[in-house]
N, C-alpha and C positions, 0 to 999 in steps of 0.2 A: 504494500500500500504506500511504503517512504517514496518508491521509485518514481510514482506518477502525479505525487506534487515534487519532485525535483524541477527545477527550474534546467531547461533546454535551450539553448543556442548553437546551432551549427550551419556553418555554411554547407550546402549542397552542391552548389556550382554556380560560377562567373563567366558570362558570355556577354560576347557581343551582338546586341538582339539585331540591330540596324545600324547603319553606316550610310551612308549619301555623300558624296562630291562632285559640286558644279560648278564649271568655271564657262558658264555664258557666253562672255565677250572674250575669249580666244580666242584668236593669237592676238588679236589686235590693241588688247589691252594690257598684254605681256609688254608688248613696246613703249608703255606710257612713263617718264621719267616720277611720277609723282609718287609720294609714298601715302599708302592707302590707311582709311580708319579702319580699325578692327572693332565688333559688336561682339561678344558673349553673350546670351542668356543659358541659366542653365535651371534645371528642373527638377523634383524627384518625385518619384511617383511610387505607393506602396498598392500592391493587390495581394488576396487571399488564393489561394493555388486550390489546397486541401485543406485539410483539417490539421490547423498548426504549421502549414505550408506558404511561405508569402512569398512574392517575387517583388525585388526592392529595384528599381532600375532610376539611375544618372542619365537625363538629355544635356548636352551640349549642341546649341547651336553657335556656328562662328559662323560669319560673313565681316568678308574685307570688300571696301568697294573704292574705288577714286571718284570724287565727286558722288553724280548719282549711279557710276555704273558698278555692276559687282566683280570683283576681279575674280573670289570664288568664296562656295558657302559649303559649308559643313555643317550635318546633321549628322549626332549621331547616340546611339540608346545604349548604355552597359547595364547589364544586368547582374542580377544574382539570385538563387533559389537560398532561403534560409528555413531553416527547421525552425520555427519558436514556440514552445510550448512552457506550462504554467507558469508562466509572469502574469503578474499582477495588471489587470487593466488598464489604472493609470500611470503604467510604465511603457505599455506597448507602441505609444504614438513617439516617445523621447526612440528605442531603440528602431522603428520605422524609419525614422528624422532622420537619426544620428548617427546611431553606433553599424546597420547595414550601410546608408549612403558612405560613410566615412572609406568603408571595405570596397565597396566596388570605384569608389571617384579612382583610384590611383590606376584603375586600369584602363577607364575613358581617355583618363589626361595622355596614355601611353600610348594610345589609338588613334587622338585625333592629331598628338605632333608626327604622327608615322604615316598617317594617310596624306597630310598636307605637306611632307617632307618628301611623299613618294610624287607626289603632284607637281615637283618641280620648284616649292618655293621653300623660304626657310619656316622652320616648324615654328607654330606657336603654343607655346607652352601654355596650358590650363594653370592659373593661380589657385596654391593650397584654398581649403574651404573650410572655413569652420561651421560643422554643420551645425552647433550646437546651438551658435549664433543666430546663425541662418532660421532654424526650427523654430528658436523664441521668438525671431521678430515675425515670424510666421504664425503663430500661435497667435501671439498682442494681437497681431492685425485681426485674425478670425476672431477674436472675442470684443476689440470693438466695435469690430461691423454687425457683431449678435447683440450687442447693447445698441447699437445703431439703431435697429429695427426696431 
């Protein structure tokens, strides 16, 4: 009976769910002297698999463009399968947030400076992420847009 409130966490498996690279206005905008802006957004998304089965995945999009054209954009999904079983309720949305995003970002950042390295241009390194940060101001916001209402 001790065994099945033991608290579980295991990674199952880290994949790369999606990938995307477009570069538009090539070649003609390979020739452009200017140095372009770089955009990041990035995202995390938790879902339920099975029963105690979640899949935690990091989006990254980059788009570099000169003025308004885009030089190239990267889309791309890392994933993970984790095992979570009996944690407490109001811990499951912090290790959702935090402690999987944290496990899978360092193999996104690893995929998208390798796809945009193989693309011909120099890589753009993903900045560390504190997802902890990230989670809280995330949370503040959903609780005052529910006091909003």
């Amino acid at each position: 009976m001790a065994d099945q409130e033991t608290p579980v966490f295991q990674i199952q498996r880290v994949y790369l769910k999606d990938l995307s690279l477009e570069q538009p206005n090539s070649p003609a905008i390979l020739l452009e002297q200017e140095s372009p802006s770089v955009d990041i957004q990035l995202g995390v998304e938790a879902l339920p698999v099975a029963e105690g089965i979640f899949e935690v995945s990091v989006t990254a999009t980059v788009q570099t463009k000169i003025q308004d054209k885009t030089v190239f954009l990267v889309e791309a999904k890392q994933a993970g399968i984790f095992e979570i079983r009996n944690i407490p309720e109001d811990q499951m949305g912090a290790i959702m947030g935090i402690a999987c995003p944290q496990i899978v970002y360092p193999y996104l950042r690893g995929n998208v400076a390798d796809v945009i390295n193989r693309a011909g241009f120099p890589p753009v390194h993903l900045a560390e992420i504190n997802f902890q940060a990230m989670y809280e101001q995330q949370s503040q916001a959903a609780a005052a847009s529910s006091i909003a209402q």
